[in-house]
C-alpha positions as CSV (number, residue, x, y, z in Angstrom):
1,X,0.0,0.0,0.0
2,X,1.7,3.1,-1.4
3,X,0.5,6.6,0.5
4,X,0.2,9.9,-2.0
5,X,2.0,12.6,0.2
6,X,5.3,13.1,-0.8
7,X,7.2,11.4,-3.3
8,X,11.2,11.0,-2.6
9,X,13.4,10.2,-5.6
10,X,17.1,10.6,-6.4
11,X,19.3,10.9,-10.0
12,X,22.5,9.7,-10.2
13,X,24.6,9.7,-13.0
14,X,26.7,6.8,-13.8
15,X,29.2,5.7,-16.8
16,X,29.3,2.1,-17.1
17,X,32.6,0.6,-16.8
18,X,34.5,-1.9,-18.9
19,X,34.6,-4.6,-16.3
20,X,31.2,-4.3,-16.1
21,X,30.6,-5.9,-20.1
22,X,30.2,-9.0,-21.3
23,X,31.7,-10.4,-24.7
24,X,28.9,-8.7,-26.3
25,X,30.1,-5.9,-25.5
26,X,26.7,-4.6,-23.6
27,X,26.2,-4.4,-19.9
28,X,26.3,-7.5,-17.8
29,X,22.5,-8.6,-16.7
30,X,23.8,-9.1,-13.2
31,X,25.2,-5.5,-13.0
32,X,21.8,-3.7,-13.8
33,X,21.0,-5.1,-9.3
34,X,24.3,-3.7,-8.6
35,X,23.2,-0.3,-10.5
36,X,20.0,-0.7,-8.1
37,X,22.3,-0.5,-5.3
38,X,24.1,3.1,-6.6
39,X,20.5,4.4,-6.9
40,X,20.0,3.3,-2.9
41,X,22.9,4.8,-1.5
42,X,22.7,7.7,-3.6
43,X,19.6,8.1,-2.4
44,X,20.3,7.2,1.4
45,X,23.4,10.3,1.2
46,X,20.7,12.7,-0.5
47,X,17.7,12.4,2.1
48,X,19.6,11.3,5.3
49,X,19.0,7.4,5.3
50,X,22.4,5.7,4.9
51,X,23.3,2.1,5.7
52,X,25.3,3.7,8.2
53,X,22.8,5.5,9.5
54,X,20.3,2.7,9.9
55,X,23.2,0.2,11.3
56,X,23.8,3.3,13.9
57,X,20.4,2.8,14.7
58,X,20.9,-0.7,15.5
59,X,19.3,-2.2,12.7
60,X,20.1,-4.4,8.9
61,X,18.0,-4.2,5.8
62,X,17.9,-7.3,3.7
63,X,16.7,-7.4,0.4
64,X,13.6,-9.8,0.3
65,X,12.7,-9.4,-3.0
66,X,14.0,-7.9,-6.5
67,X,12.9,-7.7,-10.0
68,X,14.5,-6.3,-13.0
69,X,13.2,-5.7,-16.8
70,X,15.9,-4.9,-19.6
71,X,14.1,-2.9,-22.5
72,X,17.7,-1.9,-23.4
73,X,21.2,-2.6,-23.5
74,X,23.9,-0.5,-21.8
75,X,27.5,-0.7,-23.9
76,X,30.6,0.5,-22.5
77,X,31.4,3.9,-22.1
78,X,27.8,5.5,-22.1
79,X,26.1,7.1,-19.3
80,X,22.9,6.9,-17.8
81,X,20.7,8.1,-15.1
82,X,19.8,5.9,-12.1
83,X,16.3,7.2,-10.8
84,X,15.2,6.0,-7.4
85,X,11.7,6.2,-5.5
86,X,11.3,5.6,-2.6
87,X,7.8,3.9,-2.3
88,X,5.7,4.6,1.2
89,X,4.3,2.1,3.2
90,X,2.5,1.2,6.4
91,X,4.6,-1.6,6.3
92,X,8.2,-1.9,8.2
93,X,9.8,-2.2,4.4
94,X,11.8,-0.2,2.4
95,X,10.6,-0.2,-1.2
96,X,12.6,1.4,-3.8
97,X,11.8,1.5,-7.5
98,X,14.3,2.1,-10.5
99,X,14.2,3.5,-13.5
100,X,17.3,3.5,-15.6
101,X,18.0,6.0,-18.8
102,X,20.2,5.9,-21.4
103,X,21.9,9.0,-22.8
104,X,19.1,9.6,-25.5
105,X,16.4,9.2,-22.3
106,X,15.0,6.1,-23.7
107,X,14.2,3.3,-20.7
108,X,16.6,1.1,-20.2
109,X,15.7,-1.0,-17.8
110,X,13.3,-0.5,-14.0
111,X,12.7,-2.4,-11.2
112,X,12.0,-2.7,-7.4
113,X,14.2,-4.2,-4.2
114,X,12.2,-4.7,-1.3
115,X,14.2,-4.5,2.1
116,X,12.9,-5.4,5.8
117,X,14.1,-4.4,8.7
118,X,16.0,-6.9,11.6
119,X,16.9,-5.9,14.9
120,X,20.5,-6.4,16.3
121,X,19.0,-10.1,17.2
122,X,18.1,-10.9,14.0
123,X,14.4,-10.7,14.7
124,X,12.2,-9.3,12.3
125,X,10.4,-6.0,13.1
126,X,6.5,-5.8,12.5
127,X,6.7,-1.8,12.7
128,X,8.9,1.0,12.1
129,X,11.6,1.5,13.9
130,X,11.5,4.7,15.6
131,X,14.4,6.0,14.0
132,X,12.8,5.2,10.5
133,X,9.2,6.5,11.8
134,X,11.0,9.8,12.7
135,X,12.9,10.0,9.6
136,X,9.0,9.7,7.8
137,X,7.6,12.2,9.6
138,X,10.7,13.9,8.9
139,X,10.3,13.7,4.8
140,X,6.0,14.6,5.2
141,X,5.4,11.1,4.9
């Protein structure tokens, strides 16, 4: 369940690498989730929720779940834009989805990685942590 107040997202610009190809010479399938992950932190470092910040907190976010499209290959040398939104829930979850442009703005690829929330124990939390309930309020959410 998605809310409609405010909508967090994040651009990063990124220029894929040559490790990062495969004999094709077009981006790596496996590389697009690793590109997920530059959209997270970037985002985490733009609206003050870092790993750090929610390991500080006492807490780890697991991914649960992640799916990935591919419209379009990536080849080495290009850039493109990571965008990543932050998708509100009631739920103790983050949910991020991705969008990923190439340099003409043409879809590349999207997706969505779906994280919980595990104490210091290990034990899964049924609601927000406090930290991430005032860091909602926080953003109008």
């Amino acid at each position: 369940m998605q809310s409609k107040e405010n909508i967090l997202t994040c651009t990063e610009e990124v220029r894929v690498r040559f490790n990062e190809t495969d004999p094709l010479g077009i981006v790596w399938h496996g590389h697009y989730i690793v590109y997920f992950e530059d959209g997270r932190e970037a985002f985490g470092r733009q609206h003050g929720l870092t790993y750090l910040d929610i390991q500080n907190a006492g807490y780890v976010t697991p991914i649960v779940k992640s799916t990935c499209e591919h419209f379009l290959p990536l080849k080495y040398g290009e850039t493109f834009r990571i965008v990543t939104t932050f998708v509100n829930s009631v739920s103790a979850k983050l949910i991020y989805t991705y969008e990923l442009f190439n340099q003409d703005n043409q879809l590349v690829c999207s997706g969505e990685t779906i994280q919980v929330f595990l104490d210091s124990s290990g034990n899964l939390c049924l609601y927000n942590p406090d930290f991430f309930q005032a860091w909602k309020d926080k953003m109008g959410l």
